[in-house]
N, CA and C atoms as an extended XYZ file, in Angstrom:
279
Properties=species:S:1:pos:R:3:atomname:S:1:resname:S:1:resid:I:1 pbc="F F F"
N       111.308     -104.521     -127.290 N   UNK     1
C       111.148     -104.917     -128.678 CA  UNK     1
C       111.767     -106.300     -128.861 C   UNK     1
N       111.061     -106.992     -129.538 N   UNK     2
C       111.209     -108.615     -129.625 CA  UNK     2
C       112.719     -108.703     -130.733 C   UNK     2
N       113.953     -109.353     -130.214 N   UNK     3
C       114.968     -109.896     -131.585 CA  UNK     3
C       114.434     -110.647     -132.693 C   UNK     3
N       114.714     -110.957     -133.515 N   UNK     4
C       114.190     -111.250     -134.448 CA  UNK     4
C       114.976     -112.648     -135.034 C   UNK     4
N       115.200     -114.076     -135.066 N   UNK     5
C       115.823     -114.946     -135.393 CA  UNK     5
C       115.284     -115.539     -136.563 C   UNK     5
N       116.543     -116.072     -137.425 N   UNK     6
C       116.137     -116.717     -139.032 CA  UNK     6
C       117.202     -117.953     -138.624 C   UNK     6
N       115.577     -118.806     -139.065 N   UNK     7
C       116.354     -120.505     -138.626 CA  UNK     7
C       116.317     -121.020     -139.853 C   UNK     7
N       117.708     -121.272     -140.895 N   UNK     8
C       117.650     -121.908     -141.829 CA  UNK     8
C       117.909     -123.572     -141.729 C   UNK     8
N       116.722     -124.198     -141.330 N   UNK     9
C       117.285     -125.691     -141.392 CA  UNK     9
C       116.310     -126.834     -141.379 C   UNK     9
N       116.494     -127.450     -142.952 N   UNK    10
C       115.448     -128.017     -143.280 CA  UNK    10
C       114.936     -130.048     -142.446 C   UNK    10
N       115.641     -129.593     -141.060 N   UNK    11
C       114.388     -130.381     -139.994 CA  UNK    11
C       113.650     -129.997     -139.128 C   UNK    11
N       112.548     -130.370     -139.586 N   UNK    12
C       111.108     -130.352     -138.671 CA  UNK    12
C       111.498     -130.243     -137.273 C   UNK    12
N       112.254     -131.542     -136.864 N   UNK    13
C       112.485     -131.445     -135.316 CA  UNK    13
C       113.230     -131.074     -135.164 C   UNK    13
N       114.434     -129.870     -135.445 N   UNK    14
C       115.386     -128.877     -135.177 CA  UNK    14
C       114.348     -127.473     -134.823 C   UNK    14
N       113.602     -127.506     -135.960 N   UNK    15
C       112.445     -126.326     -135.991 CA  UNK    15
C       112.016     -126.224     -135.065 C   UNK    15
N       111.479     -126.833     -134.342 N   UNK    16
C       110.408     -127.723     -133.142 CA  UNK    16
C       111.528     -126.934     -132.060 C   UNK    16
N       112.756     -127.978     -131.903 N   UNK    17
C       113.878     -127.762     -130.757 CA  UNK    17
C       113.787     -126.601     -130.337 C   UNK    17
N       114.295     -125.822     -131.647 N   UNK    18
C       114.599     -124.141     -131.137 CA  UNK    18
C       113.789     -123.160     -130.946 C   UNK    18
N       112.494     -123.649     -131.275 N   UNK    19
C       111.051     -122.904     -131.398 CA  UNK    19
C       110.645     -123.250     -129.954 C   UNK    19
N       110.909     -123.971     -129.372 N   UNK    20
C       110.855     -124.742     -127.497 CA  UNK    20
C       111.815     -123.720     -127.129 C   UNK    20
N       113.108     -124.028     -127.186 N   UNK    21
C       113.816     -123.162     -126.919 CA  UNK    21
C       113.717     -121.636     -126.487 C   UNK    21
N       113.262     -120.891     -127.328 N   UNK    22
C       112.952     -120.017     -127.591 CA  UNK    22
C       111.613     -119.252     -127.026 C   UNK    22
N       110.807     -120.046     -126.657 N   UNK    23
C       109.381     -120.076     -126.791 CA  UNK    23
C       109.454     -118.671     -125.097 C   UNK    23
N       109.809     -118.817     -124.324 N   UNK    24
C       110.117     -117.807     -123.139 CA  UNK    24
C       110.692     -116.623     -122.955 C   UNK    24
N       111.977     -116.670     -124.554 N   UNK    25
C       112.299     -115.546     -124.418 CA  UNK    25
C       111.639     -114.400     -125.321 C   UNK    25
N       111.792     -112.922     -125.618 N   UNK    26
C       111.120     -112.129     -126.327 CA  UNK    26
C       112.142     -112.318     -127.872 C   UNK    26
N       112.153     -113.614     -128.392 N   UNK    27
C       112.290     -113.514     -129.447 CA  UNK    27
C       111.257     -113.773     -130.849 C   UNK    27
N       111.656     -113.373     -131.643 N   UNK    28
C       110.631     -113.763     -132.923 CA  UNK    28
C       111.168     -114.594     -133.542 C   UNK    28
N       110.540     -116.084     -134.136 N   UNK    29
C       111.550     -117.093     -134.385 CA  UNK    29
C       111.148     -117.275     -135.801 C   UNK    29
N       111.588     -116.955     -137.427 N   UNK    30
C       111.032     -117.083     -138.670 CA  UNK    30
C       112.089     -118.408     -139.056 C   UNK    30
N       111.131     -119.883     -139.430 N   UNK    31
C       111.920     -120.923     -139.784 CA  UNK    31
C       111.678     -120.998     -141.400 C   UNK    31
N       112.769     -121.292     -141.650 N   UNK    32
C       112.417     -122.125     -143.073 CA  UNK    32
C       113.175     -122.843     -143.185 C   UNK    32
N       112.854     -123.785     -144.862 N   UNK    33
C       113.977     -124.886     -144.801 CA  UNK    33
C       115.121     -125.075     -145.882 C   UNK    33
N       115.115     -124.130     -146.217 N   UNK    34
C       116.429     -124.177     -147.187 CA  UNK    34
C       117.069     -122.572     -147.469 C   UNK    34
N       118.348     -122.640     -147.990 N   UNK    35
C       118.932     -121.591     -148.317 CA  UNK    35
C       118.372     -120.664     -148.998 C   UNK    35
N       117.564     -120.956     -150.154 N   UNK    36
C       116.951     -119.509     -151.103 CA  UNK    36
C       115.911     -118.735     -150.139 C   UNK    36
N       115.402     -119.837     -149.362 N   UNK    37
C       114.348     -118.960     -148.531 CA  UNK    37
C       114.512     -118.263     -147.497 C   UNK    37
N       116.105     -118.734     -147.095 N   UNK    38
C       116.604     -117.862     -145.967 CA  UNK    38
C       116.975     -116.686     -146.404 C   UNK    38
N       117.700     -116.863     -147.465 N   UNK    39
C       117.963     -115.220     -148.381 CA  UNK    39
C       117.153     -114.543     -148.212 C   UNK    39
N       115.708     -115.081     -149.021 N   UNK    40
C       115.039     -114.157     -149.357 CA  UNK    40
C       114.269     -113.426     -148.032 C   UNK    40
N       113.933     -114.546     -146.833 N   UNK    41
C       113.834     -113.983     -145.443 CA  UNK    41
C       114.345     -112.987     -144.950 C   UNK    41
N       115.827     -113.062     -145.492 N   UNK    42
C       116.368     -112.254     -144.325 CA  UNK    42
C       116.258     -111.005     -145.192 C   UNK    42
N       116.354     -110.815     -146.276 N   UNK    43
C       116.071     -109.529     -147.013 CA  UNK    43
C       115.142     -109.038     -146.635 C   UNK    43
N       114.134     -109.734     -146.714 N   UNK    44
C       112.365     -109.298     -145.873 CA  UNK    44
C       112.433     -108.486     -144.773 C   UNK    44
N       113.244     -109.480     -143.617 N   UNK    45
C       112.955     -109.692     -142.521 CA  UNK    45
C       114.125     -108.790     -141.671 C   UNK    45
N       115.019     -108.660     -141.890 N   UNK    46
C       115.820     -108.249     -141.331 CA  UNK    46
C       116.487     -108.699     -140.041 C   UNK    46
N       116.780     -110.186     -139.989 N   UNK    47
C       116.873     -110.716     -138.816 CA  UNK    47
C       118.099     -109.890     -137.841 C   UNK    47
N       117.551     -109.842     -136.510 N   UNK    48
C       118.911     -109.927     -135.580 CA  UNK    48
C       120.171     -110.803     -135.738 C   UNK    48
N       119.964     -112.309     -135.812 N   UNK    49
C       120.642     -113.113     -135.901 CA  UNK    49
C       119.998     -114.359     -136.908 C   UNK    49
N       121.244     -114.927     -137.012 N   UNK    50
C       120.649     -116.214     -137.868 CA  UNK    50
C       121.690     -118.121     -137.515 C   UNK    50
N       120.011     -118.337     -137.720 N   UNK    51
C       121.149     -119.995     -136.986 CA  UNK    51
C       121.106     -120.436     -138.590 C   UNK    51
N       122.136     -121.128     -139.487 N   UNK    52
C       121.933     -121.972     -140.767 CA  UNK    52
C       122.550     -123.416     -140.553 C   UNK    52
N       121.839     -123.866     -141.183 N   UNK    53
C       121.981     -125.217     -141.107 CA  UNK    53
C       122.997     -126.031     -142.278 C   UNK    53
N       123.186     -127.518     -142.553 N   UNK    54
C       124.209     -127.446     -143.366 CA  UNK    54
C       123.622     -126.866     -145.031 C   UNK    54
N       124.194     -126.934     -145.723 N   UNK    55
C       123.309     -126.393     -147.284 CA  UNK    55
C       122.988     -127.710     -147.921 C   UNK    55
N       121.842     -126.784     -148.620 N   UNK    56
C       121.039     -127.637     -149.525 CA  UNK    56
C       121.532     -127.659     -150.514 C   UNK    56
N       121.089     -128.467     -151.515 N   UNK    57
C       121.025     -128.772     -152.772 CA  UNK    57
C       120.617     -127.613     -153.621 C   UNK    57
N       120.137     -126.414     -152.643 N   UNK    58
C       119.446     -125.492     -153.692 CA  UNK    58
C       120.414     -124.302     -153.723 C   UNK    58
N       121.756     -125.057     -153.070 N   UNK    59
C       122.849     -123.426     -152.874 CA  UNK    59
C       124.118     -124.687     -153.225 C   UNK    59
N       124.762     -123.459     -153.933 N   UNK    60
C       125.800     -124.032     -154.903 CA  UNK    60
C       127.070     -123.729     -154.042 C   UNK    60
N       127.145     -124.415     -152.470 N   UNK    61
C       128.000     -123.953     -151.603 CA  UNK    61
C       128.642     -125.131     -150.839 C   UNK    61
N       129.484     -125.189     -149.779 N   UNK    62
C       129.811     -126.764     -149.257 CA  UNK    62
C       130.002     -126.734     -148.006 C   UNK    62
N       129.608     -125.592     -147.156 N   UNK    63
C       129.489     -126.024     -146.132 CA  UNK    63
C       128.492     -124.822     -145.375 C   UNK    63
N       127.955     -124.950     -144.004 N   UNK    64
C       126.997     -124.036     -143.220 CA  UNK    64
C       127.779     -122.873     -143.091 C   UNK    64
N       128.979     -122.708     -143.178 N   UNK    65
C       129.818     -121.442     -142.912 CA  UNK    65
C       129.571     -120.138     -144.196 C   UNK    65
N       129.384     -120.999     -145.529 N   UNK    66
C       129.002     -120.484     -146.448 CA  UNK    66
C       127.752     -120.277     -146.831 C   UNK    66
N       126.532     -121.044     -146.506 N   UNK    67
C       125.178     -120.414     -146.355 CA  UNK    67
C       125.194     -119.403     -145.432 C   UNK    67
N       126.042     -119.094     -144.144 N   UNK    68
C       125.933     -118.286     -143.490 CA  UNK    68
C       126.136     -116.797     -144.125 C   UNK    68
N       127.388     -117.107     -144.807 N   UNK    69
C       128.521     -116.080     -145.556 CA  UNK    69
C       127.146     -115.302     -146.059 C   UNK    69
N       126.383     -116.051     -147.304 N   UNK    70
C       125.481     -116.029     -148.338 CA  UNK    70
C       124.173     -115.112     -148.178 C   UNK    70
N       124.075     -115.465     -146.456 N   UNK    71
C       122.987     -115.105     -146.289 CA  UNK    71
C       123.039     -113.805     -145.199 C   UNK    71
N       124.242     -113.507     -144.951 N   UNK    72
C       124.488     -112.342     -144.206 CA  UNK    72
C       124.795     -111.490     -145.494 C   UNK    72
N       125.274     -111.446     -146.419 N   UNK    73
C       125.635     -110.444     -147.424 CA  UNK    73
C       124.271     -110.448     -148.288 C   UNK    73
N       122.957     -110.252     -147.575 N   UNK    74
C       122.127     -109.790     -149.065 CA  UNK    74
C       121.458     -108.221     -148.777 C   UNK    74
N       121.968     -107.605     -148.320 N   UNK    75
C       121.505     -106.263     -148.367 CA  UNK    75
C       122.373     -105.553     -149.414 C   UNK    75
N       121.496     -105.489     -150.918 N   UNK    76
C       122.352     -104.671     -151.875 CA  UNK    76
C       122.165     -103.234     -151.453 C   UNK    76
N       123.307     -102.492     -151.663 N   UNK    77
C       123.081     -100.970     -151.431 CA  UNK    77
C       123.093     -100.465     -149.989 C   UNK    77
N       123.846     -101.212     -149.011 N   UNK    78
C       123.742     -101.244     -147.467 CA  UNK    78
C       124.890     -101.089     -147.233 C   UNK    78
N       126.285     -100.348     -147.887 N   UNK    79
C       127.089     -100.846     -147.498 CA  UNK    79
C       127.633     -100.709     -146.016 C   UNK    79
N       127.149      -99.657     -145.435 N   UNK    80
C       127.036      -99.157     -144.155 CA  UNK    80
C       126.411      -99.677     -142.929 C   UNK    80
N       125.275     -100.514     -143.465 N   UNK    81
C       124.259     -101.865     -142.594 CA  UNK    81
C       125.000     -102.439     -141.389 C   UNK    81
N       124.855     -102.995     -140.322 N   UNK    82
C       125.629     -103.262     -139.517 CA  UNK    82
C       125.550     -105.063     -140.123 C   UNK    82
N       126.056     -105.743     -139.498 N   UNK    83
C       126.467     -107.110     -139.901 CA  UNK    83
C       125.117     -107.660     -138.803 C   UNK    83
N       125.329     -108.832     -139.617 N   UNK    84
C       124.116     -109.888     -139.031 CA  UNK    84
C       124.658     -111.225     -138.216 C   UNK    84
N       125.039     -111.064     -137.210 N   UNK    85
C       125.807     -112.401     -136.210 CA  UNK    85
C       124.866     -113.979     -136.971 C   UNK    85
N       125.455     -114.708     -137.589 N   UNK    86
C       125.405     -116.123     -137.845 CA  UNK    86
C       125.870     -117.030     -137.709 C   UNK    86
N       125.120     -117.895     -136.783 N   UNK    87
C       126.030     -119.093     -136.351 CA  UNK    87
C       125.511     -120.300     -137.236 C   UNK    87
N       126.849     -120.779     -137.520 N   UNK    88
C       126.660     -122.214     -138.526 CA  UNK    88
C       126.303     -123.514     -137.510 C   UNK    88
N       125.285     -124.161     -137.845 N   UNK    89
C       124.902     -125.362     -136.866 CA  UNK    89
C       124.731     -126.291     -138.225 C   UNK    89
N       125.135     -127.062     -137.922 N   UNK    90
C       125.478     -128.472     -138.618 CA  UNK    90
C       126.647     -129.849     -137.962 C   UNK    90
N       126.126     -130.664     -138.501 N   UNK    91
C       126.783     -132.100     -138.226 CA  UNK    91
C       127.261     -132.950     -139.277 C   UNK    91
N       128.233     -133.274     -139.223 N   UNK    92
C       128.775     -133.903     -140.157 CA  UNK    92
C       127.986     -135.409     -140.348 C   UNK    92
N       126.914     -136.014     -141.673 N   UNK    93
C       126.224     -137.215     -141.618 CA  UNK    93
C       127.044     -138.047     -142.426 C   UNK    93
């Protein structure tokens, strides 16, 4: 059964990178490019893991550690759910 990865990060050629990356192993790779859509992804989607990128403008947060935070806590009513491993990828510009 294929893992399931949520790439929150709104460049094209990051998308590209890890979608190469990726492309050999049995993963499933769902990109988008900003925080609300990673939410709402991962609610969907139920990722294995999640890479986030730094935050957007569309999350009222200040750093990738906290889109991470944001986007691992959206299962309301789960309190039992196992946790969702997220790694913060970002660079300081």
């Amino acid at each position: 059964m294929p893992k399931t990865l949520l790439l929150a990060d709104d460049s094209v050629t990051i998308q590209k990178v890890v979608g190469i990356s990726f492309a050999s192993e049995d993963v499933t790779l769902i990109a988008v490019d900003n925080g609300i859509d990673a939410i709402a992804r991962a609610r969907e989607e139920r990722p294995d893991a999640i890479l986030a990128d730094e935050p957007t403008s569309d999350l009222d947060v200040d750093s990738a550690a906290a889109v991470a935070a944001l986007i691992v806590g959206v299962r309301p009513g789960r309190a039992a759910s196992r946790s969702i491993p997220c790694v913060p990828n970002s660079i300081n510009r």
